[in-house]
C-alpha positions as CSV (number, residue, x, y, z in Angstrom):
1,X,0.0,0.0,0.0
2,X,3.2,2.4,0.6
3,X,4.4,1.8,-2.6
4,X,0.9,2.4,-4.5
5,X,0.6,5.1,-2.6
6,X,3.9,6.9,-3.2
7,X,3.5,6.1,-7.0
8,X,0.0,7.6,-6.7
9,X,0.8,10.8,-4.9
10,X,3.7,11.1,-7.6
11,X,1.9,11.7,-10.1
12,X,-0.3,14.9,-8.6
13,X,2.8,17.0,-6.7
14,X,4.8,17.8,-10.1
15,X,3.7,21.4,-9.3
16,X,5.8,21.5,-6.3
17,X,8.5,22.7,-8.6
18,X,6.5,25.7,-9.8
19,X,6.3,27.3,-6.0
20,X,7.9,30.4,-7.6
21,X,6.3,30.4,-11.1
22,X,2.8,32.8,-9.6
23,X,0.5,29.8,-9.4
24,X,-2.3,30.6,-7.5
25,X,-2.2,30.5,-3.7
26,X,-4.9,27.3,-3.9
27,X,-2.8,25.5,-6.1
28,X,0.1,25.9,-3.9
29,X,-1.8,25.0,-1.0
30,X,-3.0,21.8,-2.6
31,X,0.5,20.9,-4.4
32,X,1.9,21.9,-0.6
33,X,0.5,19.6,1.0
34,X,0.3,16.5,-1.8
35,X,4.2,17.2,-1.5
36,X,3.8,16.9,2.8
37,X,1.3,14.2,2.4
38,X,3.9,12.0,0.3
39,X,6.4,11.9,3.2
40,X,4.0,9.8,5.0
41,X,4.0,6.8,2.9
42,X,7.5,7.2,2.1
43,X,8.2,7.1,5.9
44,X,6.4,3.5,6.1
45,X,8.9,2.6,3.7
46,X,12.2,3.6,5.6
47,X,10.2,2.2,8.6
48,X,10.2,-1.2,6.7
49,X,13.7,-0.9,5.3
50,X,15.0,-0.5,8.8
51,X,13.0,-2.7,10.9
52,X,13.8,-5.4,8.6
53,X,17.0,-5.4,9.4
54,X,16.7,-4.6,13.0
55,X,17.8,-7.2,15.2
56,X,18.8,-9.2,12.2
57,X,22.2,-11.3,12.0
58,X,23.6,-8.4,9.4
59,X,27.1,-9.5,8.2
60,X,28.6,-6.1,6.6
61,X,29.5,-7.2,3.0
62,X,29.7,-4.8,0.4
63,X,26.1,-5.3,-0.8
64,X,24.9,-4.4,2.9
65,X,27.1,-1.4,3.8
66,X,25.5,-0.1,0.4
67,X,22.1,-0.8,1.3
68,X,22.4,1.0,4.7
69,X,24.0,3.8,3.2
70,X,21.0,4.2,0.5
71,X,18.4,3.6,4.0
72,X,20.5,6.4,5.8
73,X,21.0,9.0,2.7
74,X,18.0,8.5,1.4
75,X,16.4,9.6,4.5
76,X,18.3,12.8,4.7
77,X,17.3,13.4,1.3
78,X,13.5,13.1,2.3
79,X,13.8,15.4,5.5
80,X,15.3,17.9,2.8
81,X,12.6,18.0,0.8
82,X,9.6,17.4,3.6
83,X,11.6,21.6,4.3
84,X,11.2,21.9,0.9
85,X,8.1,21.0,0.7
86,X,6.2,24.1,2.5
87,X,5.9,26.4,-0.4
88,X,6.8,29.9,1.6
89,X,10.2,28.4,2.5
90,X,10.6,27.0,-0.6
91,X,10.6,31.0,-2.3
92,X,13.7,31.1,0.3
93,X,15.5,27.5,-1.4
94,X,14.9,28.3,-4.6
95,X,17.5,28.1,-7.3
96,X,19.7,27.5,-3.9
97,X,22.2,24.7,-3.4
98,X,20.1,23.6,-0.7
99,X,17.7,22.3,-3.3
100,X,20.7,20.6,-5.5
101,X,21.8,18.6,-2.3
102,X,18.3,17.7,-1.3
103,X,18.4,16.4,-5.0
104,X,21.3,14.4,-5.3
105,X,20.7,13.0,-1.8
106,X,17.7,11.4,-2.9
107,X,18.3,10.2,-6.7
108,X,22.1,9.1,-6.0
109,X,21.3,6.9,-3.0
110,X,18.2,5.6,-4.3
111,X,20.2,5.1,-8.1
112,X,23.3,4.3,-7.6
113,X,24.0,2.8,-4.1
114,X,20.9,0.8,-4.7
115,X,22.0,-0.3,-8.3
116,X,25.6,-0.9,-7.0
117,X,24.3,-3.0,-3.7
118,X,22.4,-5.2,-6.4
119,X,25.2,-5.4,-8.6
120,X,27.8,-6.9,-5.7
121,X,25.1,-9.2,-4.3
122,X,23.7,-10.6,-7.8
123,X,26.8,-11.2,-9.8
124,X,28.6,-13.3,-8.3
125,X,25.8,-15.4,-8.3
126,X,24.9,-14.8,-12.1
127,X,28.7,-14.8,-13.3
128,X,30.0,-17.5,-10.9
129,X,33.1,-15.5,-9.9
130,X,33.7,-13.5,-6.5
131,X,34.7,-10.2,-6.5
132,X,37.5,-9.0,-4.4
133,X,35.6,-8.1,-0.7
134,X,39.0,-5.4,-0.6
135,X,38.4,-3.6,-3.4
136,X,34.5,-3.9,-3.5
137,X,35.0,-2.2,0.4
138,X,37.1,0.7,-1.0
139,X,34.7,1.0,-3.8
140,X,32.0,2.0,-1.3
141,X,34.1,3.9,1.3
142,X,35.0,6.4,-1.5
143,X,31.6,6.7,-2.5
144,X,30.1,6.9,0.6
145,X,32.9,9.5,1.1
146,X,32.8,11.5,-1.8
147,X,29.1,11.3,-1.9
148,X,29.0,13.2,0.9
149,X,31.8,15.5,0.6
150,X,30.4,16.5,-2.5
151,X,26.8,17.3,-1.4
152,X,26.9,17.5,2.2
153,X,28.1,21.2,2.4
154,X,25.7,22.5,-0.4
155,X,23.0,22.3,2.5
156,X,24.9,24.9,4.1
């Protein structure tokens, strides 16, 4: 139901990146709160992602530090745009960094460190060949680095 939900509310807050175009104060109000209203579902989902693995018998492969970095920045992302969600502080991000971190805070986690995560865990079970756990490990500590090197300051 989260996921219906989230790909249901999708498709009726595109305005949300108009704030500062002069739509009318009832469409901002409506695309406002559409835009609040999608954190909710959204939050079920990290809820999910992170209870699974509460308590679990986690082993920190590559594939899992990858995934918990994705649950982790991915969730920064989404408090970043629940702020930039309220359209009167919105006319205060716009065409601000702020707004280009909150960005690649939620489509780089949820793209790439989900994509590579897949990649380490379904390969070597596809291909028959084991990656180096070394290398794979310095792979994602210079992501997970740079990621936020990168982006981390533009909220500031």
């Amino acid at each position: 139901y989260a996921t219906a939900s989230i790909a249901f509310l999708s498709f009726i807050v595109w305005a949300h990146h108009m704030f500062t175009v002069g739509i009318p104060l009832i469409g901002e109000l409506f695309f406002m709160y559409a835009t609040m209203l999608i954190a909710v579902p959204t939050g079920v989902k990290v809820f999910n992602w992170v209870t699974t693995m509460f308590r679990g018998s986690m082993t920190f492969e590559t594939p899992m530090l990858f995934s918990v970095a994705f649950v982790v920045l991915f969730t920064i992302g989404g408090f970043s745009g629940l702020m930039l969600s309220i359209a009167p502080a919105d006319f205060q991000y716009h065409d601000t960094y702020f707004v280009v971190a909150h960005f690649h805070y939620v489509l780089v986690p949820g793209a790439i460190f989900a994509i590579f995560a897949a990649c380490y865990y379904w390969l070597p079970k596809w291909t028959g060949h084991m990656y180096d756990e070394t290398l794979a490990k310095v792979h994602f500590w210079l992501s997970f680095i740079g990621m936020n090197l990168t982006f981390f300051p533009m909220h500031f």
